[in-house]
C-alpha positions in Angstrom: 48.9 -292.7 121.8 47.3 -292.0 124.9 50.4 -289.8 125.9 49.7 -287.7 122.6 46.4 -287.1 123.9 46.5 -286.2 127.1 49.7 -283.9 125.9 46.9 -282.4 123.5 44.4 -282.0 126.0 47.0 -280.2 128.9 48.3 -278.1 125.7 44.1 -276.6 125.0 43.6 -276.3 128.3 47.0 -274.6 129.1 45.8 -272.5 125.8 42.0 -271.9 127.0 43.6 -270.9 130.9 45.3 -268.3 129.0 43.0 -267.0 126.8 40.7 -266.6 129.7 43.9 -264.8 131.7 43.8 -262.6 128.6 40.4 -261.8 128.7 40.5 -261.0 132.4 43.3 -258.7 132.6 41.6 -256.7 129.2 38.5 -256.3 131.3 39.9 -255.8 134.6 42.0 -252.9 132.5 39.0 -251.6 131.0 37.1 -251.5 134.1 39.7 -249.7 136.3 39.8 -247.0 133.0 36.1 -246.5 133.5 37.2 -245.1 136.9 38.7 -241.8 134.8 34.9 -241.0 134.4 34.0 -237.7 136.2 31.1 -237.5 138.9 28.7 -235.2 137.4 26.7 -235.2 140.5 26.0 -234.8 143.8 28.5 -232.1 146.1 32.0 -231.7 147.2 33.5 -229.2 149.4 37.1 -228.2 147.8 40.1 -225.5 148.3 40.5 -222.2 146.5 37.0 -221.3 146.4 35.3 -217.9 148.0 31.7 -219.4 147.2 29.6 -222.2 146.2 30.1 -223.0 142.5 27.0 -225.0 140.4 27.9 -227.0 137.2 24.7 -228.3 135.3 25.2 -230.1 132.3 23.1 -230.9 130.0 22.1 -234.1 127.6 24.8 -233.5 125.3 27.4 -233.0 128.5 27.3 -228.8 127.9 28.4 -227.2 131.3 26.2 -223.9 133.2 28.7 -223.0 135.3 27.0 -220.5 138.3 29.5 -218.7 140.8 29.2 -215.5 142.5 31.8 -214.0 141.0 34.5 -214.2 137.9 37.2 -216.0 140.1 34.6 -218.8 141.5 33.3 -219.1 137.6 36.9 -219.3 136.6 37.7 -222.2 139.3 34.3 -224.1 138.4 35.3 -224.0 134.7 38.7 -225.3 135.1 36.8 -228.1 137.6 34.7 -229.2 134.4 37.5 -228.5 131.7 39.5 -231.1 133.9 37.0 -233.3 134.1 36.2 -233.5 130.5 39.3 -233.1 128.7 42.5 -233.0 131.4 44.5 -235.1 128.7 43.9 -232.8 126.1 45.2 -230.6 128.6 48.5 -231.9 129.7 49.3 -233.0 126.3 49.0 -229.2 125.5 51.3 -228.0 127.9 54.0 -230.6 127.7 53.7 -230.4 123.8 54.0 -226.1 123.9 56.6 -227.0 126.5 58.8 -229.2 124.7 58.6 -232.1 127.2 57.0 -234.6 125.8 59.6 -236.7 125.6 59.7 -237.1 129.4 56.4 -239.2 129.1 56.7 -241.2 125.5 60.7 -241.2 125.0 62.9 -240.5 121.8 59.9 -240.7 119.7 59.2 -236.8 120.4 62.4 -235.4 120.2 61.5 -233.6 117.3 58.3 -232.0 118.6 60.0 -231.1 121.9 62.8 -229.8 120.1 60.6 -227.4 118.2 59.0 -226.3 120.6 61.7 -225.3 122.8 63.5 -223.6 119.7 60.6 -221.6 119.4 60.3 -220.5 123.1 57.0 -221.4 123.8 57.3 -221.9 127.4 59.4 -218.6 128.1 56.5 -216.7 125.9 53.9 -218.5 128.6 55.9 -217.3 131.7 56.0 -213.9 130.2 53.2 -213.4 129.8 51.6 -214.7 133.0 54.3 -212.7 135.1 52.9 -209.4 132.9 48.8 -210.0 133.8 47.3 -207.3 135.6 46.0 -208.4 138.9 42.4 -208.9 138.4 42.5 -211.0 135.6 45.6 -213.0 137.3 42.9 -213.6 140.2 41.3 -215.2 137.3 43.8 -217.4 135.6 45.0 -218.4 139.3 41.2 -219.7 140.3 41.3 -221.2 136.7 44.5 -223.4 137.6 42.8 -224.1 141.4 40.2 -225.5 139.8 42.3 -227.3 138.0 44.6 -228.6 140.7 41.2 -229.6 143.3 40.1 -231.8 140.4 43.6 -233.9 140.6 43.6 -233.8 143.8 39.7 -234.6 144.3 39.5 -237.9 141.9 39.7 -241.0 143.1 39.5 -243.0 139.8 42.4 -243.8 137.2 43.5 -240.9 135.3 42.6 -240.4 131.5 43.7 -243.7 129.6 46.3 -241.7 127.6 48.1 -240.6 131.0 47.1 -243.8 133.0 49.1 -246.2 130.8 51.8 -243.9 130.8 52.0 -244.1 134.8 53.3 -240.7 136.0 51.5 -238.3 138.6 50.6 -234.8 137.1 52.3 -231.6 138.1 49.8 -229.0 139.1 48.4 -227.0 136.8 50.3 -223.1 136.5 48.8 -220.1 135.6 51.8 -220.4 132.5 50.3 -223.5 132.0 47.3 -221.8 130.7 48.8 -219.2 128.8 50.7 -221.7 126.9 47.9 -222.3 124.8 47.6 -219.0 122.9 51.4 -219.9 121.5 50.9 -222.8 120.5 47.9 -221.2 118.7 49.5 -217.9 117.5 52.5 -220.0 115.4 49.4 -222.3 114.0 48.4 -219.5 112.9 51.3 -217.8 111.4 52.4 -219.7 108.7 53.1 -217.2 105.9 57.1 -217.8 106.9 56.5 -221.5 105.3 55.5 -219.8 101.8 58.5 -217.8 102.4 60.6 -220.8 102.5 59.1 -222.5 99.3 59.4 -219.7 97.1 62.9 -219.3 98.2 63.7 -222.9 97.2 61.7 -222.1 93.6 63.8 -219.5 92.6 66.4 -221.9 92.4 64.4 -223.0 89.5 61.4 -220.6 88.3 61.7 -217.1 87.4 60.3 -214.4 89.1 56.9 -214.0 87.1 56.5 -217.9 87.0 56.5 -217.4 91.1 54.1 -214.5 90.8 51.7 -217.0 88.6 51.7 -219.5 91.4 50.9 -217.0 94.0 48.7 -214.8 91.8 47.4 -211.0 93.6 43.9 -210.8 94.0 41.5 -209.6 91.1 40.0 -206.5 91.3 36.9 -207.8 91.0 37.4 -209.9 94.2 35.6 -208.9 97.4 37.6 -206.7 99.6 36.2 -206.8 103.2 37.2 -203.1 103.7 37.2 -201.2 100.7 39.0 -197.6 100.6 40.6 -197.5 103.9 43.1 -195.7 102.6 42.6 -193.1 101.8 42.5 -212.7 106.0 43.6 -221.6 109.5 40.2 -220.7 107.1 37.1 -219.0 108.9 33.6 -217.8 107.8 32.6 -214.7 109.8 29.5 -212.2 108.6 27.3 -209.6 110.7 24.8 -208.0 110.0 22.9 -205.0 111.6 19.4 -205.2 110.9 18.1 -208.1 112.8 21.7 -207.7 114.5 22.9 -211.1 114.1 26.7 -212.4 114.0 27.7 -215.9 112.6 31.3 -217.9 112.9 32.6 -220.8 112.0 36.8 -220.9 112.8 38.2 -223.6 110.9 41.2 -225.7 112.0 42.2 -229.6 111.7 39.9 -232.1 112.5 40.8 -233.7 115.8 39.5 -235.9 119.0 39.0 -234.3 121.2 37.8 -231.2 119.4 40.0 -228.1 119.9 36.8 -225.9 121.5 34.1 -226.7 124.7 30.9 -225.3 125.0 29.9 -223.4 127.7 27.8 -221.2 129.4 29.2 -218.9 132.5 26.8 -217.0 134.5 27.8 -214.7 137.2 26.4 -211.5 139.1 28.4 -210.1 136.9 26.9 -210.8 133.3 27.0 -214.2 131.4 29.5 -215.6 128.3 28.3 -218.6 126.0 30.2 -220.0 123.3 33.4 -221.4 122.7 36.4 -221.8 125.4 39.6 -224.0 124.8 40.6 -226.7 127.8 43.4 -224.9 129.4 42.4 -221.3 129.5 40.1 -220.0 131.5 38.7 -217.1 128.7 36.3 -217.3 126.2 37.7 -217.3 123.0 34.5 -216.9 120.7 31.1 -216.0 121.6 28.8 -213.3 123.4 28.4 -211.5 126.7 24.9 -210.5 126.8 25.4 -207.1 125.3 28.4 -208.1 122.4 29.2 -211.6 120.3 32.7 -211.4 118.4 33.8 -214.0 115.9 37.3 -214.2 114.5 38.9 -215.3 111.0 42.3 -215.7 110.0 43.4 -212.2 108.0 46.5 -214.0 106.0 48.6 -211.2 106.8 52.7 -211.1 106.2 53.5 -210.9 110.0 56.9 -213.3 109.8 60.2 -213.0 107.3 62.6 -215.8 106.2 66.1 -213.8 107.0 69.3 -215.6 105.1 71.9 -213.5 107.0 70.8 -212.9 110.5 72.1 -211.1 113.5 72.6 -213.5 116.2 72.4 -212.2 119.5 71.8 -214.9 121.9 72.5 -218.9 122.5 70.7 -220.5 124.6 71.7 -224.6 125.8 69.1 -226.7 127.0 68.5 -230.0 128.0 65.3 -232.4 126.7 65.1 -235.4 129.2 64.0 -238.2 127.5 62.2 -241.6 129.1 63.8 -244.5 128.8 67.2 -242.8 127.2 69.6 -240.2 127.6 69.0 -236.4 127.6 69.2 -234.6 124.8 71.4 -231.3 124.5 69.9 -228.5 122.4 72.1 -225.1 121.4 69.6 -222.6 120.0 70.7 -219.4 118.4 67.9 -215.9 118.6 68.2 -213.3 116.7 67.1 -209.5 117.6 63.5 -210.3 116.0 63.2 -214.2 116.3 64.9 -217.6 116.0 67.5 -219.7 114.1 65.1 -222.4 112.5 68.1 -224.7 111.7 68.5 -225.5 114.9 65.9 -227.1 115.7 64.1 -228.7 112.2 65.3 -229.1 108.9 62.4 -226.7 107.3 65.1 -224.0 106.6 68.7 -224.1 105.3 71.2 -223.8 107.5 71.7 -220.1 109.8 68.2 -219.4 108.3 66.0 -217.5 110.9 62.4 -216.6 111.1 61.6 -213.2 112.5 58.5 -211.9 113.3 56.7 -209.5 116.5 55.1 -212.7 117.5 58.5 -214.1 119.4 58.4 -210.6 121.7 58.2 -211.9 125.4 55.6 -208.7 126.0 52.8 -210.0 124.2 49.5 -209.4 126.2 46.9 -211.1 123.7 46.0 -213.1 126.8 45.1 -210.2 128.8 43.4 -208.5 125.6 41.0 -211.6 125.5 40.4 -211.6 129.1 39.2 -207.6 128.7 37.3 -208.5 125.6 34.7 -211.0 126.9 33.8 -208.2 129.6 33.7 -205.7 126.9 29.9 -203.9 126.8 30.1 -202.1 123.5 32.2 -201.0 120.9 34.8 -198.6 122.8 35.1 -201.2 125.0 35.9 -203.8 122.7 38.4 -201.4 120.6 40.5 -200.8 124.2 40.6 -204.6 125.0 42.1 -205.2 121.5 44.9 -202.8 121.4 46.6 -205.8 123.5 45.8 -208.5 120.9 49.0 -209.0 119.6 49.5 -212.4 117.8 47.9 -214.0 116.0 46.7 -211.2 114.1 43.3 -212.0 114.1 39.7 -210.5 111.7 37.8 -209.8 114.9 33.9 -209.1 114.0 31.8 -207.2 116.5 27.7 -207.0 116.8 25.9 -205.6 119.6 22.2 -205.6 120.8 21.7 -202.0 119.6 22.5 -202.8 116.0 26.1 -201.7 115.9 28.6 -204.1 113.7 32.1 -203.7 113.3 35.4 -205.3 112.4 38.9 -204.5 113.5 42.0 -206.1 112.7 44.5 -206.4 115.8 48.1 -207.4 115.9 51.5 -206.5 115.6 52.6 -206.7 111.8 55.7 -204.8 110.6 55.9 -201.7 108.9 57.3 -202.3 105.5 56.2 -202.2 101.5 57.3 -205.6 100.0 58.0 -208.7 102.2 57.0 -211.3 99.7 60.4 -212.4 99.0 62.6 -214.0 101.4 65.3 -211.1 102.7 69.1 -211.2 103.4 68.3 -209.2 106.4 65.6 -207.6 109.0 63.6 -205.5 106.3 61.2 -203.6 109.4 62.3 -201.9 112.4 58.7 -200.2 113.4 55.6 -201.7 113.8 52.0 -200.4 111.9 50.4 -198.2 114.4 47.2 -200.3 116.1 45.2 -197.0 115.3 46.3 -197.7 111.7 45.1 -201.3 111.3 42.3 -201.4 109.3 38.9 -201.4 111.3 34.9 -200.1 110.3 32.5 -199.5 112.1 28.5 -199.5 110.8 29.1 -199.8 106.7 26.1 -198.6 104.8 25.8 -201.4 102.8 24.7 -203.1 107.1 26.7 -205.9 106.9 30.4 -207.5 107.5 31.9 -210.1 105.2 34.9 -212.3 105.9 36.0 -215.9 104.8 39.8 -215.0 104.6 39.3 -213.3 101.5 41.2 -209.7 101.2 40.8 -207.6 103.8 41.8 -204.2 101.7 42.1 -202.7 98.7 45.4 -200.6 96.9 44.0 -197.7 99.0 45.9 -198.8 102.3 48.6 -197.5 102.8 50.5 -200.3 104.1 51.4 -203.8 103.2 49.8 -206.4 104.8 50.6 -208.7 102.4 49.0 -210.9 99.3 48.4 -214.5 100.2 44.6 -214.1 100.8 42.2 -216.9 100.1 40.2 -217.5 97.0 37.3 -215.0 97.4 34.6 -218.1 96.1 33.6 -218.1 100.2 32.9 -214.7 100.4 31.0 -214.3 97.2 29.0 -217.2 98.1 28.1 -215.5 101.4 27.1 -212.5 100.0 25.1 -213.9 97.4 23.1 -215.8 100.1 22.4 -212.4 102.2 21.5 -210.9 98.8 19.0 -213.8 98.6 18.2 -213.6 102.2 19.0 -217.2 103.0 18.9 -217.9 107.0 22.2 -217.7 108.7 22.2 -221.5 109.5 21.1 -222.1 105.8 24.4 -220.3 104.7 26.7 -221.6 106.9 26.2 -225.1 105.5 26.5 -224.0 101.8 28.0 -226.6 99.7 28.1 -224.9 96.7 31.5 -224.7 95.2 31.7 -221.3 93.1 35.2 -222.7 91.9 33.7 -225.5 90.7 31.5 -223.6 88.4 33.7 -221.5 86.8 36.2 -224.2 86.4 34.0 -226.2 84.8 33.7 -225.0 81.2 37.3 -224.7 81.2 37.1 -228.6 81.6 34.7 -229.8 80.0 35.5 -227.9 77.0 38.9 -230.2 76.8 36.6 -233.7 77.5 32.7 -233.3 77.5 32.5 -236.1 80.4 28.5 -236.2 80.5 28.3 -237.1 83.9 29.2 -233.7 85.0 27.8 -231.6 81.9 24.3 -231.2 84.3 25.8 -230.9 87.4 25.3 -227.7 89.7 28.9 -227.1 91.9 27.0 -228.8 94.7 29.4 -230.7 96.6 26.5 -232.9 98.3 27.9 -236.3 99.9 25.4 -238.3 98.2 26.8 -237.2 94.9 29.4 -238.7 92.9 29.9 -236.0 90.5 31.7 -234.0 93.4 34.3 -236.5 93.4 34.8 -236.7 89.4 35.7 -233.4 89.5 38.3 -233.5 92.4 39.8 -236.0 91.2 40.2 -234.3 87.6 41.1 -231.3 89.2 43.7 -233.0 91.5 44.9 -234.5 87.9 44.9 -231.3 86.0 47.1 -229.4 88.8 49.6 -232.0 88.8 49.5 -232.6 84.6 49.8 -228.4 84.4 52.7 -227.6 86.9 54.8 -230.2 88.0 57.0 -230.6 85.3 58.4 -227.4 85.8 58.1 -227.3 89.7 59.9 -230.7 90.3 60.6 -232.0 93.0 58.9 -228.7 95.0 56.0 -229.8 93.5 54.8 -232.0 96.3 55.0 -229.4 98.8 53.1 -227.2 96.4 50.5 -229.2 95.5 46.9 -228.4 96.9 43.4 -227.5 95.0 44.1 -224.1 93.6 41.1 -222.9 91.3 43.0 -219.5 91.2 46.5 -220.5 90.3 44.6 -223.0 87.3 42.6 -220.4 86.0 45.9 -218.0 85.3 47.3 -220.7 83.4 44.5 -222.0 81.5 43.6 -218.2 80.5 46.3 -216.0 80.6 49.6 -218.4 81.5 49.3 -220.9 78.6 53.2 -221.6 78.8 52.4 -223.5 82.1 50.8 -225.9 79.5 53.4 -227.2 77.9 55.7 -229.8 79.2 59.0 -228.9 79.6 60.7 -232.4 79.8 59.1 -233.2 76.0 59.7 -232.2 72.9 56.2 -231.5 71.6 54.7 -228.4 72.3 51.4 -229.1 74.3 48.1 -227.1 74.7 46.0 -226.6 77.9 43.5 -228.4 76.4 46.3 -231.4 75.7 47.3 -231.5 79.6 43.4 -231.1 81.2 43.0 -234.3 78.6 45.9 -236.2 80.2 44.3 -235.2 83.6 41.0 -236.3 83.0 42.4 -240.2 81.8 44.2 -240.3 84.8 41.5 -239.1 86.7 39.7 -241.7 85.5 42.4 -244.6 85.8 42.4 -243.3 89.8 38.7 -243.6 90.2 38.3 -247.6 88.5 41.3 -248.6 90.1 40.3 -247.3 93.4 36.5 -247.5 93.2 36.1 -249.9 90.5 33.6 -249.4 87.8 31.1 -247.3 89.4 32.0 -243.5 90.6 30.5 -243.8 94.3 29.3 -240.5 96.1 31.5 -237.8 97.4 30.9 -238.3 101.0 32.7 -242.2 100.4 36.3 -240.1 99.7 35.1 -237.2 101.6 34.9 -238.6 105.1 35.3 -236.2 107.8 38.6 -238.3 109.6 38.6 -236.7 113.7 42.3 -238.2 114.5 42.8 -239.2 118.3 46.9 -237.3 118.6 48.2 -240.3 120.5 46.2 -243.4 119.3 45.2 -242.1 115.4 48.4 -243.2 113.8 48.4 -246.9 115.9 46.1 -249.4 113.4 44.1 -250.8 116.4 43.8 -248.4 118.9 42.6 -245.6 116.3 40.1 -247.2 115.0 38.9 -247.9 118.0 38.9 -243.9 118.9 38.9 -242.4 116.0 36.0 -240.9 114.2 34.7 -241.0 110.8 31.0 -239.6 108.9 30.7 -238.8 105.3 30.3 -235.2 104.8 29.2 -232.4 102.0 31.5 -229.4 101.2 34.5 -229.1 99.6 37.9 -226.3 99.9 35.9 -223.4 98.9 32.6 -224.0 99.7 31.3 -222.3 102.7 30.3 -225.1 104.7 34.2 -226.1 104.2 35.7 -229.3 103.6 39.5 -229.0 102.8 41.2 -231.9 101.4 45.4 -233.1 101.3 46.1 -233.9 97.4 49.3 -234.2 98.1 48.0 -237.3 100.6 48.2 -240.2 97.9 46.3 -242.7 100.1 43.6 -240.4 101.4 43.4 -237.2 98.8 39.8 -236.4 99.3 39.5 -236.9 103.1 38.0 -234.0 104.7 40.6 -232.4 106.7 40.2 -229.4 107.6 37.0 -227.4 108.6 34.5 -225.8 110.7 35.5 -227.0 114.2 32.6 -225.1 115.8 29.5 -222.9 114.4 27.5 -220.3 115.8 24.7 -217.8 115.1 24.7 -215.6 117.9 21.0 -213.5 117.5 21.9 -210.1 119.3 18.0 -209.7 119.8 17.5 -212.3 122.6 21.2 -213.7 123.2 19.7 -216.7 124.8 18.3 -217.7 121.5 21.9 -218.2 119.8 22.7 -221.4 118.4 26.1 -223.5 118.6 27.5 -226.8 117.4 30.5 -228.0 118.2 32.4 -231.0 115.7 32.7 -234.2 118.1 31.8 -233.9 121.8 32.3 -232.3 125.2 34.5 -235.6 126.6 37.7 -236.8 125.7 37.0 -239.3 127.6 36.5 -242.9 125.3 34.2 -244.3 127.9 31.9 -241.2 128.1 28.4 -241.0 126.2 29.6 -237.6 125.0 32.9 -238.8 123.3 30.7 -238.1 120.2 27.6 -237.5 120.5 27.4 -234.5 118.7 29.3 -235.6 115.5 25.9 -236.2 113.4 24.5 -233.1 114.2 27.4 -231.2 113.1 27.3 -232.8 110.0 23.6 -232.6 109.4 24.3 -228.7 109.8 21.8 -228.7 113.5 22.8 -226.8 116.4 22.3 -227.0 120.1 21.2 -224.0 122.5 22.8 -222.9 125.7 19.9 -221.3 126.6 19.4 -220.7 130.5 16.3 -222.4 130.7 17.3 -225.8 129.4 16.7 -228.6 132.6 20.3 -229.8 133.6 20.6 -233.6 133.1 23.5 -233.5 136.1 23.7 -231.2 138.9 27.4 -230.6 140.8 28.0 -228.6 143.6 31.4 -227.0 144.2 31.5 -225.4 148.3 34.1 -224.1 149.7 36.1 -226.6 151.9 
């Protein structure tokens, strides 16, 4: 007995010694970690620089960046981009490289090999070998500032690069031009449509197609009428008090795909939005001009069945822990085999498009816009924006508004249909893309809706978004709402007109007195998402199949054609009875309802409790413990075509209603005083896990409140950057 417990006693303690152990090596772990935080004070004398550099931040971790000159600015920004986010940035670069599977193994092969079949990396090099010398002065003081950070620290690494145990490789002016491709073929995506109507017509006819992609009505707003004579954005200016709002929307990440900052130099100051890795800003003003950019949904890329292969090009993917990986991809004259490198196309299949040229100069074009001082100046920094093609909106301090639409698209009439062959050999001339300049009606509309009417004379193509945005805007200017108050809309205009169509099918009272207000406290928001997630599925899947899947998104548009004009759609083809519309919206709303009690119980609860604003960490989101540890979550308003947008997945059968995708970043720049513009940004300045500003600013982003860079806020940290 007395051997039993004293084995007992040696087995706790033996238990207890370990669990202490344990405990020590987690906090010794979590201490050295805290190291990675940057020292936002005091002074350091570092290499590269021609003067001393200041970086102020303030409570909320926003850089003032003070140089004498564009090159110092340039090195102090990279200084505070890698101090705040260097592991968004090497992610970046080995992701649009294709090497990521030299730091996490087999487990990337796919991304790596997707990115090397698109040539991201060769497109960087390019493109930094083509930059014209001052603004390669630039982009080189960027990467110093960079590289004097790595070598500078003294403290672990970020935790995603520290547990991985490697030393960085200096940061490369290619480096930083890496991130406009990875951007530009986010951003082109009409290629995927391509692919999924060429897989329908295996199945549909050609009008059923049509119905599923429907053109615009001619009642929808065009953002410039009779020229001839489109991610999801919100962009408007207006003349008369010259004012410019924006609000790019992209996926909803941690760390947040923009930093705030404010750049101040002899030669003029830039405020707004830059992107860790690049030393440009991307959106915001100068002092004299503010641009803000949408997506224009243009055709700019073709399926080809039957290309022209004219090169092959071998690589090798090293992989950690395992054996390389050989890669034989085939180009074409006008871009790649996809085949080669994912299964999204058949076999030999290519995607062509002017965006895989290796002259592309959109770097250099954003480089000239941010010193551009009024409108000819902005035009002639633009003819260089080449892809994406990009709604770029102009407003200037005398008034003047404008709106081009830059980028190489091809010169053809159709391109809706997937092609046997190259249907373009010429490009639309850049003094043919559409542009205005001062409209008399004084202001500038665009929320991706169409950008022109039959008058054009060239195809740009038809996928444009639901116009519900950009009547909604316009309403609220007609009503002469404040620009904040109508950036934060949550009015659905879909939901409206939709509703009658619903209702008159099942008179469901709890949504008979309900406005379209897609408020978070609400539950009648969510009701109606989940009947119209329901009635998409009852109306078109039958016939769709097993494409239906990929298909299937919230699409007032396509469900209006069908319930008004398409009533075939109705019916179920795999039955024998002939349904109604009014037969399949009934079916939709029971299951509907089935979905909500089995997943909510008896009681509906508000929107915001399945619309949850989900900012996904890219390494530790998908691993149980650590991303809920840095992930973030907040219940927001909005819905997919409100203004204040909150797109949802319906095809996501665990998370439908999660909000997905949205405004990223907001600003009202005022064109009056410039220093009186207002900017929010979704998360926080850090990627850092440790740092106070991780996510500090994730309320106030969803409350709709902004934040000023103005000049004269007091700096909370104070950094000094000499010369060594």
């Amino acid at each position: 007995m007395n051997i039993r417990r004293r084995l007992r006693r040696w087995t706790l303690r033996l238990a207890a010694a370990l669990l202490v152990a344990v405990i020590l090596a987690v906090g010794a772990g979590l201490l050295w970690l805290r190291t990675s935080l940057p020292e936002l004070d005091g002074e350091l004398r570092l290499p590269g620089l021609e003067g001393p550099v200041q970086i102020l931040r303030d409570r909320y971790g926003v850089p003032t960046i003070r140089a004498g000159n564009s090159a110092d600015a340039a090195f102090g920004l990279g200084y505070a981009h890698a101090q705040d986010r260097f592991a968004q940035m090497e992610l970046m670069r080995r992701g649009g490289s294709g090497r990521m599977s030299e730091l996490v193994g087999s487990i990337a092969l796919d991304f790596d090999s997707y990115a090397r079949g698109l040539a991201l990396r060769h497109q960087a090099e390019s493109q930094a070998a083509a930059l014209p010398p001052d603004l390669r002065r630039v982009t080189e003081a960027y990467a110093a500032g960079v590289n004097a950070w790595l070598g500078a620290r003294d403290g672990a690494l970020p935790w995603e690069l520290a547990i991985l145990f490697y030393d960085p490789e200096p940061w490369s002016v290619a480096d930083s031009m890496l991130w406009g491709r990875v951007m530009a073929f986010r951003l082109i995506g009409n290629w995927r449509a391509e692919a999924l109507r060429a897989h329908m017509a295996e199945r549909l006819t050609p009008e059923q197609i049509r119905d599923l992609w429907p053109p615009a009505s001619v009642d929808d707003p065009v953002t410039l009428p009779g020229l001839g004579g489109s991610g999801a954005s919100n962009v408007w200016a207006v003349s008369d008090p010259a004012a410019l709002a924006n609000d790019p929307h992209l996926g909803l990440t941690i760390p947040n795909t923009w930093y705030l900052a404010r750049i101040e130099t002899p030669e003029g100051v830039l405020a707004g939005a830059t992107a860790p890795g690049i030393p440009f800003m991307v959106l915001g003003h100068n002092g004299s001009i503010a641009w803000g950019l949408t997506t224009p949904y243009t055709d700019t890329a073709d399926i080809v069945t039957q290309p022209e292969v004219v090169a092959i090009r071998r690589e090798e993917v090293a992989v950690r822990w395992g054996d390389s990986v050989g890669l034989e991809l085939r180009r074409t004259r006008k871009g790649v085999v996809v085949s080669d490198f994912s299964d999204a196309l058949p076999e030999g299949w290519a995607v062509e498009s002017p965006a895989f040229r290796d002259d592309d100069r959109t770097a250099e074009a954003l480089g000239r816009l941010n010193r551009a001082r009024d409108w000819p100046e902005f035009l002639a920094a633009l003819r260089n924006f080449h892809s994406p093609q990009q709604n770029i909106v102009y407003a200037d301090r005398t008034g003047r508004i404008g709106i081009v639409t830059p980028g190489r698209v091809p010169d053809r009439r159709g391109g809706f249909e997937v092609s046997g062959e190259t249907t373009w050999s010429r490009l639309i001339p850049f003094d043919r893309l559409p542009r205005r300049t001062d409209p008399r009606s004084g202001r500038i509309v665009n929320a991706n809706n169409r950008l022109v009417d039959e008058t054009y004379p060239y195809y740009l193509g038809r996928e444009w978004n639901a116009p519900y945005r950009a009547i909604r805007i316009h309403e609220l200017l007609n009503a002469q709402a404040d620009h904040a108050t109508i950036q934060n809309d949550t009015v659905s205009l879909s939901a409206r007109e939709l509703l009658p169509h619903l209702l008159a099918a099942v008179p469901d009272m709890r949504l008979r007195a309900w406005d379209g207000d897609m408020d978070r406290h609400r539950p009648e928001p969510l009701i109606y998402m989940a009947w119209m997630r329901e009635a998409v599925r009852a109306v078109f899947a039958d016939e769709l199949g097993p494409l239906f899947h990929d298909w299937w998104a919230y699409r007032p548009l396509v469900l209006r054609r069908a319930l008004l004009d398409r009533p075939a759609w109705c019916d179920d083809v795999r039955t024998k009875p002939k349904e109604t519309c009014h037969d399949r919206l009934a079916l939709a709303h029971r299951r509907a309802v089935a979905f909500l009690q089995n997943r909510y119980g008896s009681e509906t609860p508000p929107w915001g409790e399945a619309h949850r604003a989900r900012f996904s960490h890219p390494l530790a989101g998908r691993i149980p413990l650590l991303g809920s540890l840095l992930n973030r979550e907040i219940a927001t308003s909005g819905g997919p075509t409100t203004v204040n947008r909150g797109g949802s997945r319906f095809r996501d059968e665990r998370d439908p209603f999660r909000h997905a995708h949205g405004a990223g970043y907001r600003a009202i720049y005022d064109l009056a005083d410039p220093d009186r513009s207002r900017f929010i940004q979704s998360v926080g300045q850090s990627g850092n896990p440790f740092s106070p500003h991780y996510d500090d600013l994730v309320e106030l982003w969803r409350d709709g409140a902004y934040i000023s860079l103005d000049p004269a806020r007091a700096p909370v940290h104070h950094l000094i950057l000499r010369p060594e």
